[in-house]
C-alpha positions in Angstrom: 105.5 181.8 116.2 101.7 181.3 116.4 101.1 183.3 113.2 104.1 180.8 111.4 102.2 177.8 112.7 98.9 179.0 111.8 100.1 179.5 107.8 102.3 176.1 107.4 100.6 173.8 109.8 102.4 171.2 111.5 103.3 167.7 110.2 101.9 165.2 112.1 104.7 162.0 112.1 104.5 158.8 114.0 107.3 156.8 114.8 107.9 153.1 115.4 109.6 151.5 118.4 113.0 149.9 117.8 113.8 146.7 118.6 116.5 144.9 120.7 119.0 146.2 122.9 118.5 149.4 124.3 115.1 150.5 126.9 112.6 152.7 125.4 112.5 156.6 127.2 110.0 157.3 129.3 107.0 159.4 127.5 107.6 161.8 130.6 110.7 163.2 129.4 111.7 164.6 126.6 113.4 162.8 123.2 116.6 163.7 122.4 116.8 165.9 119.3 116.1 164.3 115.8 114.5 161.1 118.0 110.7 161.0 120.0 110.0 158.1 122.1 109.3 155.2 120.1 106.1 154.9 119.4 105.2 158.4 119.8 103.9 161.1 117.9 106.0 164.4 117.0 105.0 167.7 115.6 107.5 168.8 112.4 107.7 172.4 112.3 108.4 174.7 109.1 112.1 175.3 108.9 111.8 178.8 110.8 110.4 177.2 113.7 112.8 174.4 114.1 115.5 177.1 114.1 113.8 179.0 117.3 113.0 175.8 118.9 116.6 174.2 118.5 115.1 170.9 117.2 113.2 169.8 120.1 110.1 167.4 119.5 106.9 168.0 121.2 105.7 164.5 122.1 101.4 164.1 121.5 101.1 160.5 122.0 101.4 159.8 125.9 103.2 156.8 127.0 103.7 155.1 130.6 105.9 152.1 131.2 106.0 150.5 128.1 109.7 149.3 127.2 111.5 147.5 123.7 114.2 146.2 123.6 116.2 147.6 120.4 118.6 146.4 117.9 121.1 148.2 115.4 118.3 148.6 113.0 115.8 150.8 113.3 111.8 151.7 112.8 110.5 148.4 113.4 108.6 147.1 116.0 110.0 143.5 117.8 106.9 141.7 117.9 103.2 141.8 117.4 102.9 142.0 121.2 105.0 145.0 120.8 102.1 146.8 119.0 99.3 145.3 120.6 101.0 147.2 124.0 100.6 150.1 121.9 97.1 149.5 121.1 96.5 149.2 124.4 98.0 152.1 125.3 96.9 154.8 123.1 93.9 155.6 124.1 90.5 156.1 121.9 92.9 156.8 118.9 92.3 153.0 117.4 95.1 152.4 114.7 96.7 155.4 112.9 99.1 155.3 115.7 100.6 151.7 114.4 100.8 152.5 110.5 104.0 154.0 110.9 105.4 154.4 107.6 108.8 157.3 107.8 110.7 156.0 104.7 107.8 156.2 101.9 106.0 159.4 102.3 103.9 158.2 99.0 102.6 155.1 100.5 101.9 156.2 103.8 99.6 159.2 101.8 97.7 156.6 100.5 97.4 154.7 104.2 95.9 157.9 105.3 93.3 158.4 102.4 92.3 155.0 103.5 91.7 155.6 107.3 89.8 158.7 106.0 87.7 157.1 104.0 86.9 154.8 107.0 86.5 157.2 109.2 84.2 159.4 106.5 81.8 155.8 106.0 83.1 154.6 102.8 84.1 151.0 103.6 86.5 148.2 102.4 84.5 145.9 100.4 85.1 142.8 100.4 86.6 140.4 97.3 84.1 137.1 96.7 87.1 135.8 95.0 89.7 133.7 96.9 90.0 131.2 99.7 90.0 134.2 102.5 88.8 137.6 103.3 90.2 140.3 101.2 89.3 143.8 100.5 89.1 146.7 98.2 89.9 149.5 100.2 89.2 152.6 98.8 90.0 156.7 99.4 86.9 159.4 100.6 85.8 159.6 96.8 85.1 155.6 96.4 88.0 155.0 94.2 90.2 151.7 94.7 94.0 151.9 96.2 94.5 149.0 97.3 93.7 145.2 98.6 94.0 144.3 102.4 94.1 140.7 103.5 94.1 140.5 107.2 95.4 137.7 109.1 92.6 136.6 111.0 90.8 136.0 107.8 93.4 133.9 106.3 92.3 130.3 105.1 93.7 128.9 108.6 92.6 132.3 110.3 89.7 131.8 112.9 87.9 134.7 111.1 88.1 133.6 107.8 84.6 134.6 106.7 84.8 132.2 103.3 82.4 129.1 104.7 82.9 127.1 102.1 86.8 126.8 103.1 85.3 126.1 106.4 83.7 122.5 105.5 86.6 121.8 103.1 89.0 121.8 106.4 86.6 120.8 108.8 84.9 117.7 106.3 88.4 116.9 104.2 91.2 118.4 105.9 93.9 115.9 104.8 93.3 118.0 101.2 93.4 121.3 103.0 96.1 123.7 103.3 99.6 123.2 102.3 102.1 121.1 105.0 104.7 123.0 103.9 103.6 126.8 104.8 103.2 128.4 108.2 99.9 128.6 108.7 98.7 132.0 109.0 101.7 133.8 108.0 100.2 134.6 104.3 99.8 138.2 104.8 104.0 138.0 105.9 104.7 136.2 102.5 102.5 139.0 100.9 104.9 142.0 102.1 108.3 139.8 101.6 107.7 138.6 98.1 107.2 142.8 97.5 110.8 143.1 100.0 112.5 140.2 97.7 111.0 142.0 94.1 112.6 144.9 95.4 116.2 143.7 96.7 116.2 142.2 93.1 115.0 145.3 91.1 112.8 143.4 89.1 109.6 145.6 89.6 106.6 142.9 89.0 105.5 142.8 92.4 103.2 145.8 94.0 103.8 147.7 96.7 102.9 145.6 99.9 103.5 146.7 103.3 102.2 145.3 106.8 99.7 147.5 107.8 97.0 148.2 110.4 93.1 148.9 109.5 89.9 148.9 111.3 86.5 148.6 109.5 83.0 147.9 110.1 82.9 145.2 107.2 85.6 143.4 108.5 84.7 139.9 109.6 84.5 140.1 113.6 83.4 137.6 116.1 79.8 138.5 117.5 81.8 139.3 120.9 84.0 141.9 119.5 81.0 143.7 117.5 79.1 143.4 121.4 81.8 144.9 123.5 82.2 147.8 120.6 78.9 148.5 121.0 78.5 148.6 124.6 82.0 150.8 125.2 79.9 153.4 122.7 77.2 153.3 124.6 78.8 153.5 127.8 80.5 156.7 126.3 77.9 158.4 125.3 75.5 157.7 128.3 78.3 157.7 130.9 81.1 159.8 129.6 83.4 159.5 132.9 83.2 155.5 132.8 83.5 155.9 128.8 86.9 157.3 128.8 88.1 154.7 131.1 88.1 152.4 128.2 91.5 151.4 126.5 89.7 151.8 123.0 86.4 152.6 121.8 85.1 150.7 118.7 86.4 147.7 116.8 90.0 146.2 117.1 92.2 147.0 114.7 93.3 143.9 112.1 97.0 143.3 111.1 97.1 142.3 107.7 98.8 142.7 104.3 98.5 146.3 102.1 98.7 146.0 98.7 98.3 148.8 96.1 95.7 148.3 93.8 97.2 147.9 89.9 94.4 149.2 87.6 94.0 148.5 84.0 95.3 145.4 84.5 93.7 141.7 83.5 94.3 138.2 84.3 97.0 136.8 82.5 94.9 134.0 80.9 93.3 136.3 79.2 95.7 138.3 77.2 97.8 135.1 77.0 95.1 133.4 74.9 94.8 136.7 72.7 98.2 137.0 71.7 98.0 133.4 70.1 95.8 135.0 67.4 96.6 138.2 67.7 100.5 137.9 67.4 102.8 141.0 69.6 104.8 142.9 67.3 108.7 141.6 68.4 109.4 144.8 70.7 106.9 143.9 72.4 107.3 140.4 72.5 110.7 141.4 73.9 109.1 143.4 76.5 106.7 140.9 77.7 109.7 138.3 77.9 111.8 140.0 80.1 109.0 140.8 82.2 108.0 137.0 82.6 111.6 136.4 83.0 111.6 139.1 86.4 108.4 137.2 87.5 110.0 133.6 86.8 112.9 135.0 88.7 110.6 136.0 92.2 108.5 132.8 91.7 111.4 130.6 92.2 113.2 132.3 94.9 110.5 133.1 96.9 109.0 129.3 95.8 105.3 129.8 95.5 103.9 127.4 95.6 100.2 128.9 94.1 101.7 130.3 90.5 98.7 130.0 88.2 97.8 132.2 85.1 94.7 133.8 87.4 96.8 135.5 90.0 99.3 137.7 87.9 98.7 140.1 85.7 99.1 142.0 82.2 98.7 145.6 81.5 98.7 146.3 77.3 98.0 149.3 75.7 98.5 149.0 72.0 99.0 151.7 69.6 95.5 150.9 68.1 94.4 151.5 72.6 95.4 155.1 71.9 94.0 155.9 68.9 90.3 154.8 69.6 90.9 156.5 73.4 92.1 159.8 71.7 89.0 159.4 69.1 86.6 159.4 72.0 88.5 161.9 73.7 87.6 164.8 70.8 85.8 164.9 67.6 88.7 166.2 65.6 91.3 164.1 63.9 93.9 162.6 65.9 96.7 164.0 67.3 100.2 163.0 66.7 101.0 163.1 70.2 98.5 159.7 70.6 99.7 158.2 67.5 103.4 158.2 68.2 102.8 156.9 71.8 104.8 153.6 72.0 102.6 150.5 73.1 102.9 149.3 76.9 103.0 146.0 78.1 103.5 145.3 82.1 103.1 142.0 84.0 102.3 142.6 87.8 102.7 139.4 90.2 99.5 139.4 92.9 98.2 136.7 95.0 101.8 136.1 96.9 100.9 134.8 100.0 101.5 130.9 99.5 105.4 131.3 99.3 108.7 131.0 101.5 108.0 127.1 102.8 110.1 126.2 105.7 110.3 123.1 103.7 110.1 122.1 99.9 107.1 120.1 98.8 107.0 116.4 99.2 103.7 115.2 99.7 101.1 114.2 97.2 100.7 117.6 96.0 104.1 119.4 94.5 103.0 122.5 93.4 104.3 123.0 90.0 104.8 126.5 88.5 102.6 126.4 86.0 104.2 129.4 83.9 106.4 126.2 83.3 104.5 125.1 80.2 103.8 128.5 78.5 105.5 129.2 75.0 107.9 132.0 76.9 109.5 129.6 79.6 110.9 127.9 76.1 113.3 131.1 75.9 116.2 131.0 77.2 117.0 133.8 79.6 117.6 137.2 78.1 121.6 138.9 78.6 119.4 141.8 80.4 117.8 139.9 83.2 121.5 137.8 83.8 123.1 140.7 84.2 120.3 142.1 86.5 120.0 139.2 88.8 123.6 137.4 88.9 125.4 139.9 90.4 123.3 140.2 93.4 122.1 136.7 93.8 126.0 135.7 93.6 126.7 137.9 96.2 126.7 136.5 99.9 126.2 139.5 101.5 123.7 140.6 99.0 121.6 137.2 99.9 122.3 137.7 103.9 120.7 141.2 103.7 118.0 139.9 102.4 117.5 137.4 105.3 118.2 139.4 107.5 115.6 142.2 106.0 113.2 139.5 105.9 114.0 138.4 109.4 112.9 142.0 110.5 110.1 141.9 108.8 108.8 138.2 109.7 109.8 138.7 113.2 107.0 141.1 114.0 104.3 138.2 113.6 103.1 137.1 117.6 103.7 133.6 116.5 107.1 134.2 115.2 109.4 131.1 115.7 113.1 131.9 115.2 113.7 127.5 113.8 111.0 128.1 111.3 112.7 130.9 110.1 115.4 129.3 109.6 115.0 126.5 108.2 112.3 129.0 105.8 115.7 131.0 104.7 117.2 127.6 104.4 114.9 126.9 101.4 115.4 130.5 99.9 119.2 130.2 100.0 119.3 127.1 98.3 116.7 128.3 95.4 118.9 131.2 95.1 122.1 129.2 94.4 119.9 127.0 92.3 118.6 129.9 90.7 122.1 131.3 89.5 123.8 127.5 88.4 121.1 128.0 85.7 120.9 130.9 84.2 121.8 129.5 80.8 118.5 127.8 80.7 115.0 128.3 80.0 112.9 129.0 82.4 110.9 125.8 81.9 114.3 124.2 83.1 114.0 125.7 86.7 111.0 123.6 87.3 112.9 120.3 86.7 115.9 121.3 89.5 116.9 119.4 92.2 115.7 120.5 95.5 118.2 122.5 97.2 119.0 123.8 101.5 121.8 125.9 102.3 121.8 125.6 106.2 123.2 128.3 108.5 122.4 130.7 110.9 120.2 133.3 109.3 121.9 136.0 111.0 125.6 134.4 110.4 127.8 135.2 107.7 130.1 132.7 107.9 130.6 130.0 105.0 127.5 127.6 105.0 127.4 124.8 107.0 125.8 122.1 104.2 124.0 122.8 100.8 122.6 119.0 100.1 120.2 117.8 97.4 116.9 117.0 99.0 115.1 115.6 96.2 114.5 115.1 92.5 112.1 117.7 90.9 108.4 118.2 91.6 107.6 116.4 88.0 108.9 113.1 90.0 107.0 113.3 92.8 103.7 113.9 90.5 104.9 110.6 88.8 104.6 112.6 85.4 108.6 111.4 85.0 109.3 114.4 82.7 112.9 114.7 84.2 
């Protein structure tokens, strides 16, 4: 058995606490087979091992006391105070303990390049654009995989290190924000506008998951940076006292986890290039049903901060791959590089002003400003109705999502179970919206009515009331474009 081990190491797997219902097993006693204690660590063995050992799971992350309640689904902690238990709990570890990642083996690879490169003194680095603190985060050889926006640095977040956002809601604060968000929920509407692209199929948004990172250029209070200094210290000069500590370092920061999208440019720019340098129609096809898909999320989801700077185009034209393959050897070009067929790919970023718990009605409406680009003219393609109508007409289809997004919303510390509500209220009633007018252009979404459909989020009964709220946000501008 030690020589096995020894040529097919171990896989090291940690595993999330579920939520509501049933009391988490002690740490002291051993998990059931094909289940470790929530929350734990277990070793996978090679398949010869697991044979010999009749499936048991060796337990490596100690636990004493700490219960969760649990539901019918499963992986997912119940609340932020859930995993701040853990944090507690686990030691000197820090954070790899929380990123607990089972069902995307790809995603949480990249997780763990990033926590290595931590670890190995290659840093986030942080994004001068924006209205908060976000981050390149990179792998051990300096190469971007992705953007993290904690939520302590959000615009509303008591870290955010932007000053200038500081003044504006200190000095002006009645033009700050947006009344119709949660405050501080950003890096939530981040990962459910990914959950929503994918329930939908449409493939614009990408992948964004809640995760858990700790870095040293992270904006921390001067208290936090203090007491992770002195616990350091205190370990190295007094190792007994040292190991008392809960954790050693910085805390860990809960935040959004996006995967960096490269070759990709704003879509202003390639926009105002394909008015003189016209797409050949494929294309053009192409590029339409991919605004369509992000048309599509942008109104469900209503975001309300939809500008040409915060979503993306990817083109590669024929001409792309001929000067590459030019560069690429001295010799004439290959075939291979000529016959390549041109890609064009839209990728929706910057999602964290979405799912309002109301729709605008103050001063400021928040138009979607794809509303008065050339392609919003054109009516929907027969592709994306036959992608989206079927689901969105389907009740079930649109509770899974809420409920999916309840699981996921839920975790947040200031979670409030109205707000949800009345959140899903104005998803539902986009989504109805949404399919009554799939025979127009997408121009013609942004002069709807304002819809609710009110029920219990986690009811599948008939609604209760879909009303009309108000006209459409053109109105409330005064612009009277109805």
């Amino acid at each position: 058995m030690a020589e096995e081990r020894a040529v097919e190491p171990p896989l090291l797997v940690f595993l999330e606490p579920l939520v509501e219902g049933e009391a988490l097993p002690s740490a002291s006693r051993t998990a059931p087979a094909g289940r470790a204690a929530p929350g734990s660590a277990v070793r996978c063995l090679p398949a010869r091992a697991q044979e010999e050992e009749a499936g048991e799971e060796e337990p490596l992350l100690k636990r004493s006391g700490v219960t969760s309640p649990r539901s019918g689904r499963k992986g997912r902690l119940s609340s932020s105070s859930d995993r701040e238990s853990l944090l507690s709990s686990a030691g000197h570890g820090g954070h790899e303990e929380l990123n607990v990642i089972l069902d995307d083996i790809e995603f949480a690879d990249i997780i763990h390049r990033a926590e290595q490169a931590i670890d190995g003194g290659v840093f986030p680095e942080r994004i001068s654009q924006g209205s908060s603190g976000s981050y390149f985060v990179k792998d051990p050889k300096a190469k971007i995989i992705g953007v993290f926006k904690p939520k302590s640095e959000e615009p509303y977040g008591h870290l955010n290190p932007k000053w200038t956002k500081y003044f504006h809601k200190v000095c002006c604060p009645c033009c700050f924000g947006r009344g119709c968000l949660v405050p501080n929920q950003g890096y939530l509407s981040e990962a459910g506008a990914y959950l929503v692209d994918e329930k939908l199929g449409l493939g614009v948004v990408p992948k964004t998951k809640v995760v858990w990172l700790v870095s040293e250029t992270f904006n921390y209070s001067a208290i936090d940076r203090a007491k992770s200094r002195g616990k350091k210290y205190a370990l190295e000069k007094v190792p007994k006292v040292g190991r008392k500590f809960h954790r050693i370092g910085l805390p860990p920061k809960v935040g959004s986890f996006q995967l960096f999208v490269d070759g990709y440019k704003e879509a202003d720019y390639w926009l105002r290039r394909f008015e003189t340098e016209p797409l050949p129609e494929n294309i053009r096809k192409q590029l339409q049903a991919q605004f369509e898909r992000l048309v599509i999320l942008d109104y469900v989801i209503r975001n309300t901060d939809r500008g040409n700077d915060n979503w993306l185009i990817r083109y590669e034209s024929q001409q792309d791959y001929t000067e590459e393959s030019e560069k690429s050897s001295d010799g004439p070009v290959s075939k291979e590089w000529t016959d390549k067929e041109p890609i064009i790919k839209i990728a929706a970023i910057d999602n964290g002003l979405a799912f309002p718990f109301k729709h605008p009605d103050e001063w400021r409406a928040y138009p979607f400003l794809w509303a008065w680009l050339p392609q919003a003219k054109v009516p929907f393609s027969e592709e994306t109705r036959e992608l989206i109508l079927p689901r969105i007409s389907d009740m079930n289809f649109v509770q899974d999502l809420c409920e999916d997004l309840y699981e996921l919303f839920k975790t947040d510390k200031g979670f409030d179970k109205a707000t949800f509500e009345k959140q899903m209220s104005v998803m539902r009633g986009q989504v109805s919206d949404c399919g009554r007018r799939f025979s127009a252009a997408p121009k013609d979404l942004s002069h709807s009515a304002f819809y609710l459909v009110l029920y219990s989020c986690l009811d599948r009964k008939p609604p209760l009331l879909a009303i009309t709220v108000n006209v459409c946000g053109f109105c409330i501008k005064g612009l009277g474009k109805c």
